[in-house]
N, C-alpha and C positions, 0 to 999 in steps of 0.2 A: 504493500500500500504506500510504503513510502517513496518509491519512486515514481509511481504514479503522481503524487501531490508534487513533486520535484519537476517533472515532466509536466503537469498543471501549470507551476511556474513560470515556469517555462514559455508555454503556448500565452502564457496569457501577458507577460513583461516584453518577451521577446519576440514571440512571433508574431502576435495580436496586434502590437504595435509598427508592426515595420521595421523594426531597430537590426535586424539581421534574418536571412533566411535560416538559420539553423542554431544551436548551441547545445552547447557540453554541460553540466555542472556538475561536480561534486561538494560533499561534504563530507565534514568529522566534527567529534565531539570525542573528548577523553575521559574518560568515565572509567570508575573501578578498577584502575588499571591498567585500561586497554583503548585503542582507538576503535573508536565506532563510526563506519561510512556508509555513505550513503550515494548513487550517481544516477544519474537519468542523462537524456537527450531528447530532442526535438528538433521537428523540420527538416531540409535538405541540405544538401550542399551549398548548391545556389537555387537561388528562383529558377532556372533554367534547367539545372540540373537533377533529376528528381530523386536520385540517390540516397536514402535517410542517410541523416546521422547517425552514426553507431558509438558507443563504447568507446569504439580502436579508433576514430574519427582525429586525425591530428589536425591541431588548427598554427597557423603560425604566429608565437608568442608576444612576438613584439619586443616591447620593451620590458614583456615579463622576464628577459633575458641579464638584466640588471642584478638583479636581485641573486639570481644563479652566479652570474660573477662575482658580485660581492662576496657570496658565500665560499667561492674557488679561492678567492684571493686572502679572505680570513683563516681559510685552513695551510694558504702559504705565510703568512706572518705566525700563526704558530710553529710553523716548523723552522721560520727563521733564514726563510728565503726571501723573507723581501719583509719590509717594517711601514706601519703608516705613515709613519712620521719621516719615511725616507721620501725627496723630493724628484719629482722627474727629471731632471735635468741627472740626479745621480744615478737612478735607473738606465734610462736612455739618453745618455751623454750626448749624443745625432742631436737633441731633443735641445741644448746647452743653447741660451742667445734667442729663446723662444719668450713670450711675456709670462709663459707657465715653467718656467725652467725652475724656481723656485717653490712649487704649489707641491704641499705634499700628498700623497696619495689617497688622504683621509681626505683634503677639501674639494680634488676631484672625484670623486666615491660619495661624497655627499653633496656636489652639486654648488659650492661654494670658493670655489677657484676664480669665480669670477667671470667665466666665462659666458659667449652669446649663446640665447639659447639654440640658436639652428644657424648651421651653415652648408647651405651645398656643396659637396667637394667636386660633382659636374665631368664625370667623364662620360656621361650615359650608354656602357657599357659594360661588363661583366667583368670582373673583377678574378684575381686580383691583380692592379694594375704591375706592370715592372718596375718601379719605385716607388715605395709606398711612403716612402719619409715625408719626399714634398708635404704631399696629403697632410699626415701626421703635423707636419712642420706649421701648418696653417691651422688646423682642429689647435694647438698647442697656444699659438701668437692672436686667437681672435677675444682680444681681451674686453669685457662690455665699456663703453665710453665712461662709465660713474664707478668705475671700479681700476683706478691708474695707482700705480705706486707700487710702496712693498706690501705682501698681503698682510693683512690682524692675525693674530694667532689662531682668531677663529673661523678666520678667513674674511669673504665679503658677504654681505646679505644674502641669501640662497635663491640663485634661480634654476630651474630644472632645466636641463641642458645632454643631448648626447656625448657631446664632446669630447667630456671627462672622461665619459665610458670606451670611447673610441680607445686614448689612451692607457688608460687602466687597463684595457684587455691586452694592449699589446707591450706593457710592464710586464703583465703574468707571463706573457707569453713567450718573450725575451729571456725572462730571469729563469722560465722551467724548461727554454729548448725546445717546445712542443707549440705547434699551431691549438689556437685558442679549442677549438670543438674538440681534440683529443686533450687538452688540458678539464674543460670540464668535465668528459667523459672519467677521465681518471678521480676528480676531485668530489665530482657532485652526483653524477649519474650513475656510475659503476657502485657506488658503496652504497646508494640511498635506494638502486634496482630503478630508477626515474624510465618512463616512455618517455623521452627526451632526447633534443639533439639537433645539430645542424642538417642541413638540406643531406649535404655530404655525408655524415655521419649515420645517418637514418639508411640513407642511400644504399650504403655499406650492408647495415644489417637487416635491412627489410627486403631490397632488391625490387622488382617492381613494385612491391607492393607498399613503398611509401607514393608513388605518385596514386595509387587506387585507392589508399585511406585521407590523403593531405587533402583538407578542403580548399578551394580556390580562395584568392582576396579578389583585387581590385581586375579591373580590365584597363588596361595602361597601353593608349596605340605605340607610345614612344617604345615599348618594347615588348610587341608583338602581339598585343591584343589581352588576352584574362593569364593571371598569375596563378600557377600553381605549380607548387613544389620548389616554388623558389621565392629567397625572401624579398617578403615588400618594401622593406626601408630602400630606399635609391641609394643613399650611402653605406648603408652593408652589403648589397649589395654590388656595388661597384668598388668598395672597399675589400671584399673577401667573398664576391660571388655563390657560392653555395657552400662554403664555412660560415664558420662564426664570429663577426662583431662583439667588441664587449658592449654593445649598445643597443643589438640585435640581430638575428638570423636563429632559434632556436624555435624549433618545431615539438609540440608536443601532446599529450592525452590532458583531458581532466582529470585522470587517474593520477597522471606521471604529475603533474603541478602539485596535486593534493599532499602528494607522498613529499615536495619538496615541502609544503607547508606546514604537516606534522613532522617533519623534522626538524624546523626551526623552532616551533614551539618542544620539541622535545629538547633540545638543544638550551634551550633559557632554561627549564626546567629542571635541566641537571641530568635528564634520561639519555644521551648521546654524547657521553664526552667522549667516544669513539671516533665520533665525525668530527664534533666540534664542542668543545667547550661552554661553558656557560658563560663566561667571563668572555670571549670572542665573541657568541650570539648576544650578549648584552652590547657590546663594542658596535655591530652594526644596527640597534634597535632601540639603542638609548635616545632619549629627547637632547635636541641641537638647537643653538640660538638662532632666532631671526626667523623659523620658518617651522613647516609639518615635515619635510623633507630630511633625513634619516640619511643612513649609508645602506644605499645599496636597497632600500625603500621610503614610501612615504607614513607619516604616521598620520594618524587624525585628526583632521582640520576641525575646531572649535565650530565652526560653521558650513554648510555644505561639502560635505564630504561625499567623495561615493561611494565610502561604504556602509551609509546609512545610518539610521537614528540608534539602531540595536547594539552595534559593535563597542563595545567599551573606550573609554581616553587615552588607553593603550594600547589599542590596534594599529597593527603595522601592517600595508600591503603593497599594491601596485596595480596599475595599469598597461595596457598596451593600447597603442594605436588601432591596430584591426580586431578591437572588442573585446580585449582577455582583461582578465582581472583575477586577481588573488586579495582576501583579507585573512587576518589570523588574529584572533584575540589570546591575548597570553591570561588574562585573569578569567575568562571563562574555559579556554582550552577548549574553543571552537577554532575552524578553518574554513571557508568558501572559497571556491574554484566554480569561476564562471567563463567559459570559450565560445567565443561568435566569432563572423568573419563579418562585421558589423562592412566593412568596405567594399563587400559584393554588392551590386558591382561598381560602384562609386565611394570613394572616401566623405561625397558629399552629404553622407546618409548621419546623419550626426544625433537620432533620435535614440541611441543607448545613453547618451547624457544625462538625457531627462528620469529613465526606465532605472537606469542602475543601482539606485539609493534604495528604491523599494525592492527590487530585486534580490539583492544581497539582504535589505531584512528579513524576507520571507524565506529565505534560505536559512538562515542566520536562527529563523525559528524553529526549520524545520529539523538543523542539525540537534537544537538545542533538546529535542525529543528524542531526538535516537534510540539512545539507551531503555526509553521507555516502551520500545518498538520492537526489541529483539526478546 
């Protein structure tokens, strides 16, 4: 019954509305010791395409991909490969003479580097390019006009930005030897068991059958009509074409997001010092000055948030661009995982904006039952 009322949700937030032709959700709720889930779907692929959603349905992340690298990058400062407090310019020395050459790892991770929030890096082509530094060199020097000088210790006022994440992925990725999608696979996905992973990555272990589970996003004539199986950001894509962005390119279940979600919270808790620590899970989860904006997610805004009235003042989560979302409450040790491909077939469809608050409460309730369910 319970995934029925999940799938009810569903039809009636998301699909009811127009907000995307299809979606994923999961939930959990930690009770008596043990994770209690929950998942459903609805609708298709695309309008077009009449395909259900299923289960195995991968949608692409977005910039739920953030949140995974922070996590990759937290389990490398425990082991003392790389530190937050270390600055880019000492990581990637290429990087020395740039206006972030000074920014440590932590205020690009948290969005407070000062940097603009978007810049096209514009090769409209498939990546990845044969020099990637320029690129980098420029993501690094696009410093915002009200933010000149040396940075505060606690950096500049937080605005949400790729940018950071560009670079942070490619610290990780520098300091462990390993292209970014086999660095998460080792850090976040292989130990957590995550349905997750780059275009490439998925590629590898699905074989066809990531392009016959991946739901499409946008239809983009600049390159070749509707997306699927490759990621939607232009600059991860033309950055690392079917790898991984530390910004975005991760493809995945509402199965595979939930399982990262109970880990975090497992993680704060003190249940997973195996992956990670408590003291590292509070490092990227603690409240930061100036803003909601967290390392490596968003916490919860005092006012219109999306993840609704229910979630507690210590909810941490994320968004993506093509309609994913994750929340997790640590003081009730609930999680929601919600997947659309909100941009089929236009990015200009922007009615999950409105849908998401109550969605995630009614999820948020439904998890809140579980246990009373089984």
């Amino acid at each position: 019954m319970i995934h029925d009322e999940i799938g009810g949700a569903l039809k009636r937030w998301i699909l009811s509305s127009g907000a995307a032709p299809g979606a994923s959700a999961a939930i959990a709720a930690y009770r008596n010791g043990r994770w209690h889930e929950a998942l459903a779907v609805a609708g298709t692929h695309t309008r077009d395409d009449s395909r259900a959603v299923t289960v195995d349905t991968l949608y692409d992340l977005a910039s739920l991909t953030k949140p995974m690298v922070a996590a990759l990058v937290a389990r490398l400062v425990e082991r003392r490969e790389l530190a937050w407090d270390a600055t880019l310019g000492e990581v990637l020395p290429v990087l020395r003479g740039t206006e972030s050459e000074t920014a440590p790892l932590a205020l690009l991770a948290s969005h407070r580097a000062g940097l603009v929030a978007h810049l096209r890096l514009g090769a409209a082509v498939e990546g990845p390019p044969a020099d990637v530094w320029p690129w980098l060199a420029r993501c690094a020097s696009a410093r915002r006009d009200d933010c000149a000088g040396p940075l505060p210790p606690e950096g500049f006022p937080p605005l949400y930005s790729d940018l950071g994440y560009m670079l942070l992925g490619q610290a990780a990725s520098q300091v462990s030897g390993l292209q970014l999608d086999a660095l998460l696979e080792r850090e976040v996905c292989a130990p957590l068991g995550l349905e997750v992973g780059s275009a490439r990555a998925l590629e590898r272990r699905l074989g066809q059958r990531f392009a016959e589970r991946v739901a499409p996003t946008e239809v983009v004539a600049a390159r070749g009509g509707e997306l699927t199986g490759v990621v939607h950001d232009d600059n991860a894509w033309e950055l690392v074409g079917r790898g991984l962005a530390g910004h975005a390119g991760a493809f995945g279940t509402s199965r595979g997001v939930l399982a990262f979600a109970e880990a975090m919270l497992d993680a704060l808790a003190g249940r997973r010092p195996d992956w990670l620590p408590a003291g590292a899970a509070r490092e990227l989860t603690r409240e930061r000055p100036g803003g909601s904006l967290l390392m490596g997610f968003d916490g919860k805004a005092a006012t219109g948030s999306s993840a609704g009235a229910r979630f507690g003042a210590r909810a941490f989560g994320h968004l993506g661009f093509t309609g994913t979302s994750v929340w997790c409450d640590p003081e009730q040790s609930i999680a929601v995982v919600l997947l659309t491909n909100r941009v089929s077939p236009s990015r200009d469809n922007i009615i999950i904006r409105s849908v998401r608050p109550d969605a995630h409460g009614e999820l948020f309730g439904l998890a809140a039952g579980l246990h009373l369910n089984e």
